[in-house]
Residue, then its C-alpha position, 0 to 999 in steps of 0.5 A: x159240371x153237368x149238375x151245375x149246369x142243370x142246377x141253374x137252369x132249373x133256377x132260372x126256369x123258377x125265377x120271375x122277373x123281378x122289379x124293385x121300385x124305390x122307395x118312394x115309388x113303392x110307396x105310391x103303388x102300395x097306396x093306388x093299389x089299397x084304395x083300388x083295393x077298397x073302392x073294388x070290394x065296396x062297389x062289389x067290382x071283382x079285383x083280379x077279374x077286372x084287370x084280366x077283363x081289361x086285357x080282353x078289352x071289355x068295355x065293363x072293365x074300362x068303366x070301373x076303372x074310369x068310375x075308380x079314377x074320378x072318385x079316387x082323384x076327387x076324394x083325395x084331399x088335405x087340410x091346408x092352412x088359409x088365411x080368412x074367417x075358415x081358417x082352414x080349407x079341403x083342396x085336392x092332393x093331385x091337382x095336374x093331369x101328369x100326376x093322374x097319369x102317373x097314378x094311373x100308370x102305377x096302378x096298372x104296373x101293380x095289376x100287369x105284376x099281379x094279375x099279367x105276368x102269371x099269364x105270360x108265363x103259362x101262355x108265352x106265345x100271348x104274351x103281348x096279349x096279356x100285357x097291361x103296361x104301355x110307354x106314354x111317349x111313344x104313340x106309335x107302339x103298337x097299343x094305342x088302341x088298348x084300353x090302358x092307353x085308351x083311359x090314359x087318353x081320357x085322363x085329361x078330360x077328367x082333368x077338366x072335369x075336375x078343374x085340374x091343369x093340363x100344363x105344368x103349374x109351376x115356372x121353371x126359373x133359375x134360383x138366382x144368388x140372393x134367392x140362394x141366400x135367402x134359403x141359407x140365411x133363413x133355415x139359421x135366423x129362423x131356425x125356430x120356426x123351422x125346427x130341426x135339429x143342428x146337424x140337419x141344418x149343416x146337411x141341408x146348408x151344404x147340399x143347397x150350396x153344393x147343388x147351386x155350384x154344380x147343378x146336382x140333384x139332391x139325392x145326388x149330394x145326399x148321397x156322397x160318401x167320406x171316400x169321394x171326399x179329400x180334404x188337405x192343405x196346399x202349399x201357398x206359394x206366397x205364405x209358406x208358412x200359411x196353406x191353402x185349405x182346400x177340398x176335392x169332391x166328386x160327384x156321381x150323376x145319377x140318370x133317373x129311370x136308368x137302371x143303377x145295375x146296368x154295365x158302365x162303359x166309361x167315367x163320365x158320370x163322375x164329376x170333380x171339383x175342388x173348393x178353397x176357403x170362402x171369406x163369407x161363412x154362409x156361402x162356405x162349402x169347405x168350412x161345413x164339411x170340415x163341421x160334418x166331419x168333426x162331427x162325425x169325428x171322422x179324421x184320423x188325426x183325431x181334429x175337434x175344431x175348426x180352427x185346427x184346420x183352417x189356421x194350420x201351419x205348415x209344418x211338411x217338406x218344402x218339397x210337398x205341395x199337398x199333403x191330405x187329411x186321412x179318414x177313419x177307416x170306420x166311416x169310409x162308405x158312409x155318407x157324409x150326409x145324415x139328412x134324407x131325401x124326404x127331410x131335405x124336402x121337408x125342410x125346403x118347403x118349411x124355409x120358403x113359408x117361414x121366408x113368406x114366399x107365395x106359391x108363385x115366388x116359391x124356390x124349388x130345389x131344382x132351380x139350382x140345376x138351371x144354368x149350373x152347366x155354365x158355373x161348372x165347365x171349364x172352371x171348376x170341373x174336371x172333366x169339363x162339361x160338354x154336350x156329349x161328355x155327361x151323357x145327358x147332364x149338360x142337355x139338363x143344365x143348359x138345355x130344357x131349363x134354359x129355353x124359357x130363360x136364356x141368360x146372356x153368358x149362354x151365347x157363348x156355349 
């Protein structure tokens, strides 16, 4: 037991503190922190002493970091499609100040892991000395006369300098029925123009639909699997012979920033509701589940059509009011989605140019979100949404959204 004891402090004494960003986060450090790489070892500026010089507040070390903003900010540019004589034109991929300070702030937990964290481990005491990282929304911590804050303060000015937006560039607006209906109707009659394959379509057919019922993010429908899904028929009271085929999901809210290890004390970030068969197609959630499983070919029972299961007859006790269709065991933790996040993206943006909606018309995913708090509490949901049940959900649905576009049904919440 003693060994045992002594064996952990030792791991434990040899253990770092891990940090895992996602993917796509990642994928934004790895790229702010080449080109710092690269723009460092051409103007012959020291990587690491640069960052420790930083730490101790030197002014030289603001200034390459400053001088590495404005060039990396103003050389980052695509090619972009216009209509005129050019044909094409070079715009600049960051074009908001938020998204400099976001690079910025990536670029400086990069060098607070690299260059930082060996410091606090050999002078504990200073470690609030060697300490890089700050929260850009509390003023009041303590650093604001850092120089990391100091540059991130600066950034607007650089944002000016670079005729960059200091606001949000885009109006959050609620995505309305039709919009919703232009998106879904487009990704088929143009699917041509689109390209993706079938079951892509499907994918993002569903999660459009799902996330303007319920107000989900995308990677939250994304990632549902086969187990928070039942499908099964229900006893018509007024056609004994004719069930009800229906449909439970649950969805798990997933609050960005929050850590997906922490201990969960409740259930109140999951969501269910049920869903019947809907006489227009387009707007059937139902019928395209029943599609991604069969192309799965995920129930037991071994169904190969549609029709299978919507025109069944029922055939079970009189006494039994719902009788569920059973999963293979093989794709139970599966998603029932084959579409990542990047692809839904892709193909959103793909939809709204082929639909010939401008900068100013286009539909953003998040769209769906607004007023979605409304569609589901009390009808559909269980249990229903209130300010204090989701832990955050309901401030999205019905709070930040809506102070810009109030709809009358609102009064009532």
């Amino acid at each position: 037991m003693l060994q045992k004891a002594k064996a952990h402090i030792q791991r434990f004494n040899n253990k770092s503190v891990i940090y895992e960003p996602s993917a796509k986060t990642k994928a934004r450090h790895d790229r702010i922190w080449n080109a710092w790489e690269q723009w460092a070892t051409q103007m012959g500026v020291p990587v690491e002493q640069t960052w420790l010089d930083l730490a101790l507040q030197n002014d030289g070390a603001m200034n390459h970091c400053q001088a590495f903003l404005a060039s990396y900010f103003e050389a980052y540019t695509k090619q972009i499609v216009i209509h005129g004589p050019g044909e094409t034109e070079i715009v600049r991929r960051v074009n908001s100040a938020k998204t400099m300070r976001d690079y910025w702030l990536a670029l400086v937990r990069v060098a607070d892991l690299k260059f930082m964290s060996p410091k606090r481990r050999e002078f504990p005491q200073q470690a609030g000395f060697w300490t890089l990282t700050y929260d850009p929304r509390r003023e009041g911590d303590g650093i604001t006369n850092r120089p990391a804050r100091q540059i991130s303060n600066w950034l607007p000015t650089l944002a000016i300098e670079l005729e960059a937006k200091l606001e949000q560039m885009f109006m959050k607006r609620a995505a309305t029925a039709n919009d919703m209906m232009l998106v879904v109707t487009t990704v088929w009659s143009r699917s041509s123009d689109i390209i993706c394959n079938p079951r892509y379509q499907v994918d993002f057919h569903q999660a459009v639909l799902l996330g303007g019922i319920g107000g989900w993010r995308p990677e939250e429908v994304l990632s549902i699997p086969y187990e928070r899904v039942e499908i099964g028929w229900l006893r018509n009271a007024s056609d004994l012979l004719r069930p009800w085929p229906v449909c439970n999901i649950t969805i798990k809210h997933v609050e960005k920033g929050k850590s997906k290890d922490r201990i969960q004390t409740d259930q109140l970030k999951y969501v269910t509701f049920w869903l019947t068969v809907v006489p227009n197609c387009l707007i059937c959630p139902l019928r395209l589940l029943i599609l991604q499983a069969l192309a799965d070919q995920a129930f037991e029972e071994g169904y190969t059509s549609l029709d299978q299961i919507l025109q069944k007859t029922w055939d079970s006790d009189p006494g039994v009011a719902f009788v569920p269709l059973a999963w293979k065991k093989s794709v139970i933790g599966q998603g029932i989605f084959k579409l990542a996040y990047s692809k839904y993206w892709e193909i959103w943006r793909r939809t709204c140019l082929v639909a010939g909606l401008s900068d100013q018309d286009e539909i953003r995913p998040y769209s769906l979100r607004v007023g979605a708090g409304d569609r589901l509490s009390g009808i559909l949901a269980h249990p229903p949404l209130a300010p204090a049940g989701t832990d955050g959900l309901f401030r999205l649905l019905s709070g930040t959204f809506a102070k810009l576009h109030i709809r009358s049904y609102r009064q009532g919440v």
